[in-house]
N, C-alpha and C positions, 0 to 999 in steps of 0.2 A: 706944656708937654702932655698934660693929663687931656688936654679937647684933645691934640692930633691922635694920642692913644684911642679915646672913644672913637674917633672919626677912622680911623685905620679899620677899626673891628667892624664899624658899619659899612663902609664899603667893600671888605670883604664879604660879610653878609650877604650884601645885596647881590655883589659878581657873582655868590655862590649858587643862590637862589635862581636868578634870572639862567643862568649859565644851564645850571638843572632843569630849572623849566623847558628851555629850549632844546635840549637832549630830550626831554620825554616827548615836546611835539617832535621832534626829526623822528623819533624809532617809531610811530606811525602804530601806536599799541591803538585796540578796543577804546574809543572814544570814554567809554566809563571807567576805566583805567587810568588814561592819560591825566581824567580830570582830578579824578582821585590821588593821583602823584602830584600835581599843581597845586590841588590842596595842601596836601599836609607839607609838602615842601615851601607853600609861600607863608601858612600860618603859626608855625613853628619853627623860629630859629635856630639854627644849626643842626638841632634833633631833628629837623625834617630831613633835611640835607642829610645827616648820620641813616639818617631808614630809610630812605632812596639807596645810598651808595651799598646799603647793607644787604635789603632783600628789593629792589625794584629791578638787578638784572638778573637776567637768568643763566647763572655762569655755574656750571658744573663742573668746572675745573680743566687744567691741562692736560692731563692723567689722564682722567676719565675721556677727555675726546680724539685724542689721540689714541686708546683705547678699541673706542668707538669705530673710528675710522680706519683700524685694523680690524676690526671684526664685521665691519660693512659685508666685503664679500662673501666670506661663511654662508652670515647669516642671510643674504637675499639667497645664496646658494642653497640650503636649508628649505628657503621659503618655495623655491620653485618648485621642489620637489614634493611637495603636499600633494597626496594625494586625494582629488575632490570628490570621483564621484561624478554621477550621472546626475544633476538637476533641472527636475522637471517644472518649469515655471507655471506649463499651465493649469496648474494645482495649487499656486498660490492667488492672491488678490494683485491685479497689477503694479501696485506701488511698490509689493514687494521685493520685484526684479529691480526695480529703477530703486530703491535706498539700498540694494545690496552690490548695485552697480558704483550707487557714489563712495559707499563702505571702502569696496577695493580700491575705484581710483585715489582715495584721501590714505588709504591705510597700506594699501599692498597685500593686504589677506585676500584668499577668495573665500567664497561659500562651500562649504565641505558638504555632501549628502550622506545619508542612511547611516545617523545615529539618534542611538539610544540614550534618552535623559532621564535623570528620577528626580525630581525634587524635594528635597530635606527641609522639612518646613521651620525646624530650629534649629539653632546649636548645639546641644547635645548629642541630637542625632547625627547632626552632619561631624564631629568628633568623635562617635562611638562607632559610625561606619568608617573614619582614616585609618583610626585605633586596626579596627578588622581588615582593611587593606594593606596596613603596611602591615602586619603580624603573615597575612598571604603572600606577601612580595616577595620575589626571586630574584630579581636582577638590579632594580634601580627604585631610590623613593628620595625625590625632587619635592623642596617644601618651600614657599617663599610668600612670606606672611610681611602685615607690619606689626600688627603687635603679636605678642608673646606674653601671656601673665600664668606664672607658674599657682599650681593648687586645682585640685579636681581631674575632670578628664584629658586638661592640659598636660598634667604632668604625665597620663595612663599616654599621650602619643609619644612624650620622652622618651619613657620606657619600650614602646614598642620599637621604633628607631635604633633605640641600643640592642636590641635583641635582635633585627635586623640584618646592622652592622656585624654582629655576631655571628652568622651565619651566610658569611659571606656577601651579604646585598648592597651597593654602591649606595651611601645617606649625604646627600648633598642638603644642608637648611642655610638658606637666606633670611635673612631679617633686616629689619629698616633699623640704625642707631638710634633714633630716637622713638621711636612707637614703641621698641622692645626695647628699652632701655636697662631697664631694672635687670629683666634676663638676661640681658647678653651679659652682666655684671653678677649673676649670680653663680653660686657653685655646678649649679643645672652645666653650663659650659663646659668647662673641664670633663665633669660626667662626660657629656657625649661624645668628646673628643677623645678620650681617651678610652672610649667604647670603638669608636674610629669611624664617628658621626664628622663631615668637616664642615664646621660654622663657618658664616662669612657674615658678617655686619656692613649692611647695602649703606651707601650714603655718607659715609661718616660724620660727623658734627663734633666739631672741635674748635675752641676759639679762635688756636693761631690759625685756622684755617679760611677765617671768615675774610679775610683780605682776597680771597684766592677764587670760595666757592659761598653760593647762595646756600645757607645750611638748611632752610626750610623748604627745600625740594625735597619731598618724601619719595621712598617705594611705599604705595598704599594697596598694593596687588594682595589678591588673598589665593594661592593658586598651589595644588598639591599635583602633581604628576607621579602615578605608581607604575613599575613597570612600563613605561610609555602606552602603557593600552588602557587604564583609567583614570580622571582627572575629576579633581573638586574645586571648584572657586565660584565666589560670590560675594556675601556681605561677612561674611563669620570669620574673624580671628583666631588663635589659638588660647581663644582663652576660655575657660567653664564662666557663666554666666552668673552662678551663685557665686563665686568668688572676685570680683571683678568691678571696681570703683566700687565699694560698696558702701562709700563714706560720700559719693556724689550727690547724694542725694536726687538721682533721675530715675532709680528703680535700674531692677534688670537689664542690660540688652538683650532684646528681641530680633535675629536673625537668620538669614537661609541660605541655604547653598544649592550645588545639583552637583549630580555628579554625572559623569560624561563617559562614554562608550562608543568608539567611533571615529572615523576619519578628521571631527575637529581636535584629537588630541593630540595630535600630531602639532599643529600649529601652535598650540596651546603648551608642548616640550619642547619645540622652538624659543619660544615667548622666555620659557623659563634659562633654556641654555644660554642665551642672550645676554640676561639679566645677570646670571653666575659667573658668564667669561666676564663681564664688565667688573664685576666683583671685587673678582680672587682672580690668582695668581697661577690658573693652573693653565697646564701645556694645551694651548688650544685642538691640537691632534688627538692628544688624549680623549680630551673633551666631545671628540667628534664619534669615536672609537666607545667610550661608553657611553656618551649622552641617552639611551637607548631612545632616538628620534628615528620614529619611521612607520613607515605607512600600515593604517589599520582596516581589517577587514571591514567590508559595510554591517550595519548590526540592529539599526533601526530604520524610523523614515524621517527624523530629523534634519531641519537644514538648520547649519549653525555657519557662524561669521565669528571669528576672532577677533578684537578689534581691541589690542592694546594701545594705550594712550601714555602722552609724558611734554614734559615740557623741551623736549628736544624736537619733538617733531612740528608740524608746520603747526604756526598758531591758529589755535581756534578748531583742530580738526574737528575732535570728539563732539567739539561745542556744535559746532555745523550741523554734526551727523544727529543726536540727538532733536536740537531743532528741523532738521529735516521730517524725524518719527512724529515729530507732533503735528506739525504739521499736514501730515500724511492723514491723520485722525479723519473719517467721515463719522463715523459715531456714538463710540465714547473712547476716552481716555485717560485711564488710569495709574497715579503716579504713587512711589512712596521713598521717602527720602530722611534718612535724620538732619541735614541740613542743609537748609532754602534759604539762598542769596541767590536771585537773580539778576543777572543783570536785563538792560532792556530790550536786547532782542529775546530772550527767553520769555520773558514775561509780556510782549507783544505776539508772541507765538501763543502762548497758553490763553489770554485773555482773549486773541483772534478767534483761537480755538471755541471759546465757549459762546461767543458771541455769534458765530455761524452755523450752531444748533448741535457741536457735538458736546455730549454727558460729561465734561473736566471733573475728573476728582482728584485732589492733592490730600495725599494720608503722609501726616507729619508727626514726632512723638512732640505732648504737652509741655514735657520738659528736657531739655539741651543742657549738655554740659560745657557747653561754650556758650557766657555773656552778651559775648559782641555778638556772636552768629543771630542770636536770639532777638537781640534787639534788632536788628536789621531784615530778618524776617519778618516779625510780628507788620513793623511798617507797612507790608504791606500787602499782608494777609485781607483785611479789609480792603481794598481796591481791589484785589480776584475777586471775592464775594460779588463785591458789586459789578460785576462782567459778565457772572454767572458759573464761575468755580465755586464748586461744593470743597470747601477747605474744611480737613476733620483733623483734630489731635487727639492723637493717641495716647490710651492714660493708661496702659499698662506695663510702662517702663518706656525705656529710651529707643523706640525703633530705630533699628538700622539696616536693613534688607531697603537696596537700593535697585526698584524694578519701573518700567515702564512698560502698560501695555496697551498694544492699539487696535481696538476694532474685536477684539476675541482673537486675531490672527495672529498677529507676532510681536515681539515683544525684546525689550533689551534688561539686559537682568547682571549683575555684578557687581564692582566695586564702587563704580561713580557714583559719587552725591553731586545733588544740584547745587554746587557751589561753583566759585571763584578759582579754591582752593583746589578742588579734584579734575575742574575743567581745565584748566591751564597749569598748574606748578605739581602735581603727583601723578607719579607714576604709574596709572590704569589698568584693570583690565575687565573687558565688557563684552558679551556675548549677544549678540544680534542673533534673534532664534525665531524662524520663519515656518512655524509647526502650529497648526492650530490646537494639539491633545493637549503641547504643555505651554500654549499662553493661558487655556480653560483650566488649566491647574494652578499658574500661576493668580488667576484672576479670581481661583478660590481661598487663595491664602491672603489674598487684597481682602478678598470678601469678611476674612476671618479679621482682617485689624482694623475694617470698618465699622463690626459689630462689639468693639473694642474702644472705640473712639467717639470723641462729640464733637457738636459742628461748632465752627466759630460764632460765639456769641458777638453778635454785631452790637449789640446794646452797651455791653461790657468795650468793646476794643473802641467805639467811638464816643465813652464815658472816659477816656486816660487823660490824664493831667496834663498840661502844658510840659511839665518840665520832662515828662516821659516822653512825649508826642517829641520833645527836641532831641531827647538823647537816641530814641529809635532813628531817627531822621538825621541825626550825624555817623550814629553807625550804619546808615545807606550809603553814605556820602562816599564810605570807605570800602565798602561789602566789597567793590570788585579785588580787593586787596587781599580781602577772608583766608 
């Protein structure tokens, strides 16, 4: 009885696996994906099979898509009504018309003209200007962050928000369950709600709930909308920087924002109304009635593109679109990222790139507070080098201002890292900005964490040990997973 016992659990095994295997080839995912799910599903019994059925689909629940699917018309309705703007293409370089043409077909945004961008070259600043925006505000101040770490100028936006609220101005704050975790659990909540701030916790992450929904689909959006006529997003949290992992031992985070003026905030108070009806619970006519969503005066010569991302929309947009810009590259191109997993079309783009004479530079921080992410980078830091990417890590804390720029011309600037993890399963938001004054501004603050950073010791990275060289190389194996 004890063999047919064995033999039962082994051929379920085996059904289980094979079974699995065969479901990842039919859904026809990213080939480095697919393989990645083969893997850990054929090498680890039953735990493989348990993190496949866990996190390998992308299920956001009943609620949420039915949800969704209520608020379809709104929100395209919403979207038509953006107002663009006059844009003049023959003022840009011609690639730029054709990547803002595939932007819209893959995304549904268009190109908005004549605004105004400033760029906030840290965190501090770009907190000490929300702080003075919402203290200004009248009507409406829309907040939708992933993380949240109370202490410092974090706390100075609470406060302002409450005062806000106080004098009559609509405080609508989003936040992701688990990036704000701590916060959404602290007393900070109550405060602001009971100032008549209304929190909503994006996502939720629950256990009973994992049967239901993927819990590791984040909102990783960093995006402030005041009065629907000025907006901030980029790389920066709500968190002060002195206060903040400081037990991680990665140093500071280092980050940027911009703030925005101009016909793209509109799409950009869409993006957020969207996000909030999917939320919370409120009356969607309400919702339409204050959103304060609508069209803004021209104020600069900026052309921007809105281009929110998420693991609901078609696979691979973001991914596409990015590889598109590098491609675009004649030459040079400059990236910066706190985490690098590529998979192999990215990294056939980038090494194409350096191989056909334009300038690649990848500005990376020295040290990650994710293991695996690190190991799977490092891998394969030395092969760009040898392509002809100038690979530099940054050794003044943990960079995380996530920009690309191409040519001096234009440039994408925002929440994406080059990962696995923000290409495909979190929820995005990226700015495609077709102005040459602020890719030259942006390409000076590149300039600024170059002079910051050393180039990859090739000496060093092709001296690592066997047993490194295998653990970087199994965490490749996985990267598309990140």
């Amino acid at each position: 009885m004890e063999d047919v016992h064995w033999w039962t659990i082994l051929v379920m095994d085996f059904a289980l696996r094979l079974g699995l295997s065969i479901r990842v080839v039919m859904r026809r995912l990213p080939i480095g994906v697919s393989l990645a799910w083969i893997f850990i599903v054929l090498m680890f019994p039953f735990a493989g099979a348990i993190a496949y059925l866990l996190l390998g689909e992308l299920r956001l629940g009943v609620f949420r898509a039915a949800r969704a699917a209520e608020l379809m018309a709104p929100y395209q309705s919403w979207l038509d009504r953006v107002h663009v703007g006059e844009v003049d293409w023959k003022l840009q370089p011609p690639a730029a018309e054709a990547l803002a043409r595939m932007c819209q077909k893959t995304t549904g945004m268009p190109v908005t003209a004549s605004n105004r961008l400033e760029l906030i070259a840290d965190s501090a600043g770009g907190l000490e200007a929300l702080v003075k925006a919402i203290q200004e505000a009248r009507h409406t101040c829309h907040l939708e962050f992933y993380i949240w770490n109370a202490g410092g100028l974090a706390d100075e936006v609470a406060k302002a928000l409450m005062a806000a609220s106080a004098r009559g101005v609509i405080c609508r704050l989003l936040l992701d369950d688990v990036g704000s975790r701590e916060f959404l659990r602290s007393d900070w909540v109550p405060r602001l709600q009971e100032a008549g701030v209304s929190v909503e916790a994006a996502l939720r992450a629950r256990l009973w709930r994992l049967i239901f929904v993927r819990f590791d689909l984040r909102l990783h959006r960093k995006l402030a909308v005041i009065d629907g006529r000025i907006a901030y997003t980029g790389s920066m949290n709500l968190v002060d920087a002195r206060f903040f992992k400081k037990t991680a031992g990665v140093g500071q985070w280092v980050d940027a924002c911009v703030r925005v003026e101009g016909p793209a905030v509109e799409p950009l108070g869409v993006t957020f109304l969207g996000d909030w009806a999917l939320e919370s619970e409120e009356n969607l006519e309400r919702l339409q009635q204050t959103g304060d969503v609508r069209p803004q005066e021209p104020c600069g010569g900026a052309l921007v593109q809105v281009l929110p991302s998420g693991p609901s929309d078609e696979r691979d947009t973001i991914e596409r679109i990015l590889i598109a810009f590098i491609y675009s590259a004649q030459q040079r191109l400059i990236l910066t990222t706190p985490y690098f997993v590529p998979d192999e079309a990215m990294l056939t783009a980038l090494t194409s790139a350096a191989e056909r004479g334009v300038q690649v530079t990848l500005i990376m921080p020295e040290k990650v507070d994710s293991r695996l992410a690190s190991l799977a980078s490092r891998s394969i830091q030395g092969d760009l080098v040898a392509a002809g990417v100038k690979v530099l890590l940054y050794r003044r804390g943990l960079l995380h201002t996530k920009s690309v720029c191409v040519d001096g011309e234009y440039c994408l600037f925002g929440s994406l890292n080059l990962d696995p993890r923000s290409l495909h399963l979190n929820f995005e938001i990226t700015l495609a900005i077709y102005d040459r004054d602020f890719t030259e501004r942006l390409e000076a603050l590149q300039a600024l964490y170059v002079s910051k950073s050393r180039a990859l010791n090739m000496a060093e990275w092709r001296a690592r040990g066997h047993g490194k060289r295998l653990l970087e190389n199994v965490a490749r194996l996985v990267g598309p997973l990140l």
